[in-house]
Every structure is written in C-alpha cells, then in structure tokens.
MMTF fields as JSON, N, C-alpha, C and O atoms, coordinates in Angstrom:
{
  "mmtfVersion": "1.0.0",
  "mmtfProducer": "UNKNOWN",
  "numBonds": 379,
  "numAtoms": 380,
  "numGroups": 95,
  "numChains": 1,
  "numModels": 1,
  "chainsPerModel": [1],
  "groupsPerChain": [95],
  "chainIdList": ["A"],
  "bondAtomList": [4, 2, 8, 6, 12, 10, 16, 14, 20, 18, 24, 22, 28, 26, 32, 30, 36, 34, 40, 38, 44, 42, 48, 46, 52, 50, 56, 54, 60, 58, 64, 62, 68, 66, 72, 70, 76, 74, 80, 78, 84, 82, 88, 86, 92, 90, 96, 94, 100, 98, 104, 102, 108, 106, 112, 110, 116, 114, 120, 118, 124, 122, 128, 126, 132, 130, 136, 134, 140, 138, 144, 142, 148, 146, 152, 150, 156, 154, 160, 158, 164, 162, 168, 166, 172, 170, 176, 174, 180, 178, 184, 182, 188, 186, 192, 190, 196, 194, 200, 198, 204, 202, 208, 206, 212, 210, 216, 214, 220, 218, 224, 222, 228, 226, 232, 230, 236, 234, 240, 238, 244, 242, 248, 246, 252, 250, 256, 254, 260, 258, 264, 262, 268, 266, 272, 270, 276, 274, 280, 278, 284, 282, 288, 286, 292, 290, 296, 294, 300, 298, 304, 302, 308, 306, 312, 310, 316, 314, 320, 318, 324, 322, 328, 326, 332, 330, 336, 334, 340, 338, 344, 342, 348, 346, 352, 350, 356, 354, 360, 358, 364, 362, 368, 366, 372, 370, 376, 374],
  "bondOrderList": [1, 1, 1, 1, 1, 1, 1, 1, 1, 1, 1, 1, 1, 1, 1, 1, 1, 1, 1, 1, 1, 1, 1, 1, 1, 1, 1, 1, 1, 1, 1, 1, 1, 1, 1, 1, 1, 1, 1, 1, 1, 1, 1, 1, 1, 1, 1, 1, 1, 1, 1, 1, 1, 1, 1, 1, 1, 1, 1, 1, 1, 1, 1, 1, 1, 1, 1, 1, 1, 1, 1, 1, 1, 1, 1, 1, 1, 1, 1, 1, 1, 1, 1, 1, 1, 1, 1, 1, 1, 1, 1, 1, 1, 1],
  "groupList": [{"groupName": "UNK", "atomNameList": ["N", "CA", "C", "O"], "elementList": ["N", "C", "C", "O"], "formalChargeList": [0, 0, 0, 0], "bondAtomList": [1, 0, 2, 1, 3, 2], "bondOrderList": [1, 1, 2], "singleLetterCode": "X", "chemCompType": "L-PEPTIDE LINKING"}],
  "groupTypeList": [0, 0, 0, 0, 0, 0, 0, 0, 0, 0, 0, 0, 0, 0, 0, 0, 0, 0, 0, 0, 0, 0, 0, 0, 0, 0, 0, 0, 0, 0, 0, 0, 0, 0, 0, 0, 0, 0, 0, 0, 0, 0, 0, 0, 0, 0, 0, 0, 0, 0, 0, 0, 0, 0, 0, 0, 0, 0, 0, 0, 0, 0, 0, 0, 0, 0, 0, 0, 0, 0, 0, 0, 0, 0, 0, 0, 0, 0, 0, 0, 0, 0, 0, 0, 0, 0, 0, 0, 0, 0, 0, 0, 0, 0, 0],
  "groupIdList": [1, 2, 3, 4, 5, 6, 7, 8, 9, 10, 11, 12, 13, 14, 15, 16, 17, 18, 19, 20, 21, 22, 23, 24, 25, 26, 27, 28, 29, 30, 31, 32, 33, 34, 35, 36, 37, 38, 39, 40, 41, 42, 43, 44, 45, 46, 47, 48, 49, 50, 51, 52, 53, 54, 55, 56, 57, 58, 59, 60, 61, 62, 63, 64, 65, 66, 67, 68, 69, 70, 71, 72, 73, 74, 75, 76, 77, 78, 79, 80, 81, 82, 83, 84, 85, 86, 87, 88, 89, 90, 91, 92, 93, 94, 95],
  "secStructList": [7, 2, 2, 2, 2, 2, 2, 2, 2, 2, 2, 2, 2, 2, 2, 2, 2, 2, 6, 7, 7, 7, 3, 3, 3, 3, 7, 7, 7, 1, 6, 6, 7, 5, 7, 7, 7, 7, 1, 1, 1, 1, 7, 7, 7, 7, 5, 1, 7, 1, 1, 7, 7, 1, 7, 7, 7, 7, 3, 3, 3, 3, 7, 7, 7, 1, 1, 2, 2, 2, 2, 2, 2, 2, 2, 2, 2, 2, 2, 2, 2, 1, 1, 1, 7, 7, 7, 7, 7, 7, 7, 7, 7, 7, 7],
  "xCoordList": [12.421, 11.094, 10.196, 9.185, 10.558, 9.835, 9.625, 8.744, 11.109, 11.156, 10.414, 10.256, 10.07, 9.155, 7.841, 6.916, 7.872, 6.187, 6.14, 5.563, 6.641, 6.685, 6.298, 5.201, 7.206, 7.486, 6.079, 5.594, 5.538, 4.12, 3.12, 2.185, 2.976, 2.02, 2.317, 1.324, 3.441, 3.095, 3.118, 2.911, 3.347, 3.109, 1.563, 0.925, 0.953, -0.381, -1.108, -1.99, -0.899, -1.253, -1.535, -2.641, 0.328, 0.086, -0.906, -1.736, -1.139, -1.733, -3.329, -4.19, -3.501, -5.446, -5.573, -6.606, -4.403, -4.312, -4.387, -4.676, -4.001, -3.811, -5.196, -5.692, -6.156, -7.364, -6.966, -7.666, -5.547, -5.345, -5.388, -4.786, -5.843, -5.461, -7.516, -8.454, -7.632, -8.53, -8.462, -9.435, -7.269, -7.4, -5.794, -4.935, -5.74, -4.159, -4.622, -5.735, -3.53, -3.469, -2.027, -1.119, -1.785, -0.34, -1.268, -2.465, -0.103, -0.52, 0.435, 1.503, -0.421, 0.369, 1.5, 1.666, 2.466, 3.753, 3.03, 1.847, 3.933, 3.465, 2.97, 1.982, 3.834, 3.587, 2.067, 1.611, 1.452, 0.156, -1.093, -2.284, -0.292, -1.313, -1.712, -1.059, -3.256, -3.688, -3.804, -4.081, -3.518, -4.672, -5.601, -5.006, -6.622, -7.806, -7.639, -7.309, -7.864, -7.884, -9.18, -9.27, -10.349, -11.681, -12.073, -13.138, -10.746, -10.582, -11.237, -12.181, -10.627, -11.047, -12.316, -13.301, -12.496, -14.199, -14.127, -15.208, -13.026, -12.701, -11.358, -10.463, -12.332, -11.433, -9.996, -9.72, -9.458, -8.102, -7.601, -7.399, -7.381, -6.993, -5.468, -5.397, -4.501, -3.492, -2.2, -1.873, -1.758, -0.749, 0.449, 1.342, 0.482, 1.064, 0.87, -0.207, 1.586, 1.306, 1.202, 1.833, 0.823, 0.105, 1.525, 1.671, 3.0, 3.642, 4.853, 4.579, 6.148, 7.5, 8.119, 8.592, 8.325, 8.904, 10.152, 10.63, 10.344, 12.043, 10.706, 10.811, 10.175, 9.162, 7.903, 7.272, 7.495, 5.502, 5.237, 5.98, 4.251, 3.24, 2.891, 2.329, 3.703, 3.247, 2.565, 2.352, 2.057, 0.857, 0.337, 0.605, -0.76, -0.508, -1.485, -1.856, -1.807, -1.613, -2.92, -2.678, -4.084, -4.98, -5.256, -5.776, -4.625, -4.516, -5.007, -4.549, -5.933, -6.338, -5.614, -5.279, -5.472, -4.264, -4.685, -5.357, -4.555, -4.74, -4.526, -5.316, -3.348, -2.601, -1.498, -1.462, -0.541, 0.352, 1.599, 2.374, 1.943, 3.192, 2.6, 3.32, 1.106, 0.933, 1.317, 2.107, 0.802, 0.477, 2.097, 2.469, 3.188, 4.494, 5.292, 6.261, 4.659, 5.189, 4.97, 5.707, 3.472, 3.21, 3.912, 4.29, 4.208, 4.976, 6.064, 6.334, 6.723, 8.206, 7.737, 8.203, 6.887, 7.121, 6.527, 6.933, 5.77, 5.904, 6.834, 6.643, 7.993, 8.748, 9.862, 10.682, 9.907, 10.847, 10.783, 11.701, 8.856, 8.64, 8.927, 9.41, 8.653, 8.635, 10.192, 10.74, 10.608, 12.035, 12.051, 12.951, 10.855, 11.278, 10.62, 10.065, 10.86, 10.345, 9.081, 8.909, 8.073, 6.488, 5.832, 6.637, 5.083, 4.847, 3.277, 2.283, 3.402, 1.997, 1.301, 1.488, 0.452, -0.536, -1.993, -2.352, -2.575, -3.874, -4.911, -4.606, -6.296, -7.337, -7.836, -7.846, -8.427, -9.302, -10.494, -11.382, -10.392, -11.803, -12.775, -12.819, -13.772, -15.249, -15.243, -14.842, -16.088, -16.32, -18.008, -18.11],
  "yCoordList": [14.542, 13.966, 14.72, 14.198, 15.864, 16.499, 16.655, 17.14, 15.884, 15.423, 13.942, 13.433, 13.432, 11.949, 12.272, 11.753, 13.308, 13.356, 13.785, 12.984, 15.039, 14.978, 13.905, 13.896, 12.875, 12.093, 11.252, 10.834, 11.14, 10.009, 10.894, 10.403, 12.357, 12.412, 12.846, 13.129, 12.865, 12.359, 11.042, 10.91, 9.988, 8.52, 8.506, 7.985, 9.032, 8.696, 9.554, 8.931, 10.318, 11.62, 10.788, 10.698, 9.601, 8.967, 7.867, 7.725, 7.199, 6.352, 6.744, 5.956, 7.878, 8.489, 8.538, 8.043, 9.21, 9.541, 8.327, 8.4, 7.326, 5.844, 5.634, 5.111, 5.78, 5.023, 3.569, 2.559, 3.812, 2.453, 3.006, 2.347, 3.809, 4.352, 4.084, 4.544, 3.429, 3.157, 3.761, 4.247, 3.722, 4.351, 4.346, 3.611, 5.174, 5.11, 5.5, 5.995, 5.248, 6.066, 6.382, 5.662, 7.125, 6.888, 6.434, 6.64, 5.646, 5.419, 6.535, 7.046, 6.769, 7.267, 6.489, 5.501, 6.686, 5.738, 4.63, 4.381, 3.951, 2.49, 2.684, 2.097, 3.756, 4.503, 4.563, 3.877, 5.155, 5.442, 4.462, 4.725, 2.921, 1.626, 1.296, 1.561, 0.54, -0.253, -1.935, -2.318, -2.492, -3.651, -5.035, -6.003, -5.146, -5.492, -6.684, -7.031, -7.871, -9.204, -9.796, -10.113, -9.94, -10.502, -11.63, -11.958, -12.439, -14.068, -14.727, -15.516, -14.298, -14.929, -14.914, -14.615, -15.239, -14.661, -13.848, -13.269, -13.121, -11.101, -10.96, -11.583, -9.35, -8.797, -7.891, -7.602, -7.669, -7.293, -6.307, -6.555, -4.849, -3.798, -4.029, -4.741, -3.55, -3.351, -2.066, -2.237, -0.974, -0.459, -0.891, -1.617, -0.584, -0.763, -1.963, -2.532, -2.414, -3.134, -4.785, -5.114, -5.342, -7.317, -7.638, -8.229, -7.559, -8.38, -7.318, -6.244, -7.37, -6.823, -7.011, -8.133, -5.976, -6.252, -5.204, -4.353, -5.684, -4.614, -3.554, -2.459, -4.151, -3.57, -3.325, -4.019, -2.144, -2.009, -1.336, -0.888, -1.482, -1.147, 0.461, 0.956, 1.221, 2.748, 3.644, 4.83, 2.446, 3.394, 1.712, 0.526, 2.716, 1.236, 2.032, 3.196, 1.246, 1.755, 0.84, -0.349, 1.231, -0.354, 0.26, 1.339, -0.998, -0.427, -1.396, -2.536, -1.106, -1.547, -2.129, -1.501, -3.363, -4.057, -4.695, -5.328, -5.108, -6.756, -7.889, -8.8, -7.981, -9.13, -8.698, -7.546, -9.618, -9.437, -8.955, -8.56, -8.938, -8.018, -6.717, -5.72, -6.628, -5.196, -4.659, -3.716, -5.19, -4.804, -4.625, -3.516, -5.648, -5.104, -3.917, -3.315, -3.815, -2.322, -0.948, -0.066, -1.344, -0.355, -0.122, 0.999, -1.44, -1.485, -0.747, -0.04, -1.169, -0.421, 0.84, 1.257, 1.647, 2.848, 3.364, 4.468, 2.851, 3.232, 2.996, 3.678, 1.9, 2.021, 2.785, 2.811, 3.398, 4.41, 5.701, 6.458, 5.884, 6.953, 7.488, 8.569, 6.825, 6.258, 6.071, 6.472, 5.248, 4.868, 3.947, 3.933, 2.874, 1.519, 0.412, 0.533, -0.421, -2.138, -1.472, -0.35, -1.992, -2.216, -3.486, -4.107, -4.444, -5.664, -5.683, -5.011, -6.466, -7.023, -8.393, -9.597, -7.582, -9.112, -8.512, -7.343, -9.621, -9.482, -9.624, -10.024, -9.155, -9.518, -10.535, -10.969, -11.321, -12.313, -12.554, -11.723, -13.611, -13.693, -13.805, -14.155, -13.397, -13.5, -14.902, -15.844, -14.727, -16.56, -17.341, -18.561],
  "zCoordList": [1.456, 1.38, 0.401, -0.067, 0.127, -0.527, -1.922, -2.632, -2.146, -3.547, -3.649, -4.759, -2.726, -3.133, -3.169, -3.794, -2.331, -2.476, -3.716, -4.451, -4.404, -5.859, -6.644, -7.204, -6.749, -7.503, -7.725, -8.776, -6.213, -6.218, -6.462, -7.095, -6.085, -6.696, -8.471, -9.141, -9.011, -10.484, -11.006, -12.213, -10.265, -10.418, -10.319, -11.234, -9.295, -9.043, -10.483, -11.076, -10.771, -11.908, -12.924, -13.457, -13.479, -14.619, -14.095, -14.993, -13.268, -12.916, -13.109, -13.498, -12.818, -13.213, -14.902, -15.352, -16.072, -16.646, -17.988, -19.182, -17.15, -18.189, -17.851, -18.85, -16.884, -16.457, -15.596, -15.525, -14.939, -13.763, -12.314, -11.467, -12.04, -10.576, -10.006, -10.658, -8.969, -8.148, -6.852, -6.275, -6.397, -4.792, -4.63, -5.118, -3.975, -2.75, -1.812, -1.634, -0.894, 0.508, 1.104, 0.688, 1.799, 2.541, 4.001, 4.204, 5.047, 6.222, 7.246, 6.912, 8.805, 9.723, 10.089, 9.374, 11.158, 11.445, 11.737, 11.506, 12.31, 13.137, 14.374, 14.815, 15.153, 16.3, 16.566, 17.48, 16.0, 15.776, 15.754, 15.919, 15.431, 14.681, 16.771, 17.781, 16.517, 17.338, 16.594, 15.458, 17.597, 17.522, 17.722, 18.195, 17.485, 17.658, 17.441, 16.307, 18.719, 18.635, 19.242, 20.428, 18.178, 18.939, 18.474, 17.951, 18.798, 17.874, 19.293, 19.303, 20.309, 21.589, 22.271, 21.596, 23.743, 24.306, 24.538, 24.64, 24.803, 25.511, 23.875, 23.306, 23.819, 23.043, 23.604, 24.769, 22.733, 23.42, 22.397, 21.208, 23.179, 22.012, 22.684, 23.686, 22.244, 21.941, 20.909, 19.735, 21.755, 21.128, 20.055, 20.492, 19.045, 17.954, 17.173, 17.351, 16.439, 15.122, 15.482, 16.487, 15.112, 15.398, 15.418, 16.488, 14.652, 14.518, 14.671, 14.135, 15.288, 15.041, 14.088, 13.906, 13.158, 11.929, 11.96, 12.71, 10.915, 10.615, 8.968, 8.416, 8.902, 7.318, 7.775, 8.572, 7.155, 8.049, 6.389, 5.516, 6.483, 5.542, 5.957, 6.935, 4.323, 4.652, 4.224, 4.477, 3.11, 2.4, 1.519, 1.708, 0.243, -0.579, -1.711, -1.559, -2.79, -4.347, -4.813, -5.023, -4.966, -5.755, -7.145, -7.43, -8.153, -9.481, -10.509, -10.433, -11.535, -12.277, -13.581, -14.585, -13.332, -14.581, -14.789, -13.975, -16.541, -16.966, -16.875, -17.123, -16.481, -16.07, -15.21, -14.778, -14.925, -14.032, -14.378, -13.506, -15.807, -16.131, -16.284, -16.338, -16.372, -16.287, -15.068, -15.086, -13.755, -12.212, -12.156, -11.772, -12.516, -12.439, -12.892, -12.431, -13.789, -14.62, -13.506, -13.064, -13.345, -12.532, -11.517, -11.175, -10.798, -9.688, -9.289, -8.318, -10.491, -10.988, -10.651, -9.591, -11.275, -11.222, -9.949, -9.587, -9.319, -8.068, -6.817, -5.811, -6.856, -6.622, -6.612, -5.694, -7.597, -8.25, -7.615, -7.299, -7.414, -7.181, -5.363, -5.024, -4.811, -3.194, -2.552, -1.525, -3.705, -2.991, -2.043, -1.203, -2.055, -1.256, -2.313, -3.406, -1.69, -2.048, -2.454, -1.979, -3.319, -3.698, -3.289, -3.982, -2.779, -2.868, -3.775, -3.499, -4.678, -5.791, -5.502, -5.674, -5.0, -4.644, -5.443, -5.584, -5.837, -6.881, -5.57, -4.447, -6.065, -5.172, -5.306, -6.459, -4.294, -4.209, -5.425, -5.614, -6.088, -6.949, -6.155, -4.976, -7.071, -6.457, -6.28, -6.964, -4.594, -4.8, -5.024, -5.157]
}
C-alpha cells in the first residue's frame, strides 16, 4: 500500500502542477459509512452504505479539464496510480 500512496500523491503533484487538480479526498471503509433517509415523514439513520455492492466509492479526484478526452487522460493516470477502476462523470451545468 505504500507504494500507492506514493504513486497518488505524485499523480495528485502532476495534477496541481498542470493547474487541473481542484480537490481530492480518500474516503474511510464502508464500515464506517451511515445513512440518512429523510425522503419519508420520520427520518431513518442507518449503519453502512444505501446499497450492497461488490464496488464502494474510496476516495474521488475533481479535476479541471476541457473536454472529455482530456478528463480521460487524466483518468488513466489516476487509475494507474491507485490500482483500481476510475469512473468520469462531468458536473451538472448551471441551470
């Protein structure tokens, strides 16, 4: 593990260094997740994650790109750096 953390924080390094890096984070396990359903008339907390997955979300990357073969490039290399899947989704336009 200690060689990945390496790796991201020089992914994140080139990522400040180009002027595309906005934010990261890593997340705690899943173990750790609550959650919060106040769709109903009583709210309802709940231990661990909304949905059973075989995949959880363990950190995440918000990066400043031009277009979308840019956001992929990047991708790549944070994939590389991590050693799992990346998923690229753009933000919402202003509405």
């Amino acid at each position: 593990m200690n060689q990945v953390f390496a790796d991201v924080e020089k992914f994140n390094a080139d990522l400040q260094a180009k002027g595309a890096w906005v934010f990261a984070g890593g997340l705690q396990p899943v173990s750790s997740a609550a959650t919060v359903d106040a769709t109903g008339a009583e709210t309802t907390i709940t231990d661990g994650p909304y949905a059973e997955s075989k995949e959880y979300l363990g950190g995440f990357w918000v990066v400043r790109a031009a277009d979308l073969d840019e956001a992929l490039a990047w991708a790549k290399g944070a994939s590389k750096a991590c050693r799992l899947a990346v998923e690229v989704r753009p933000f919402q336009a202003d509405v």
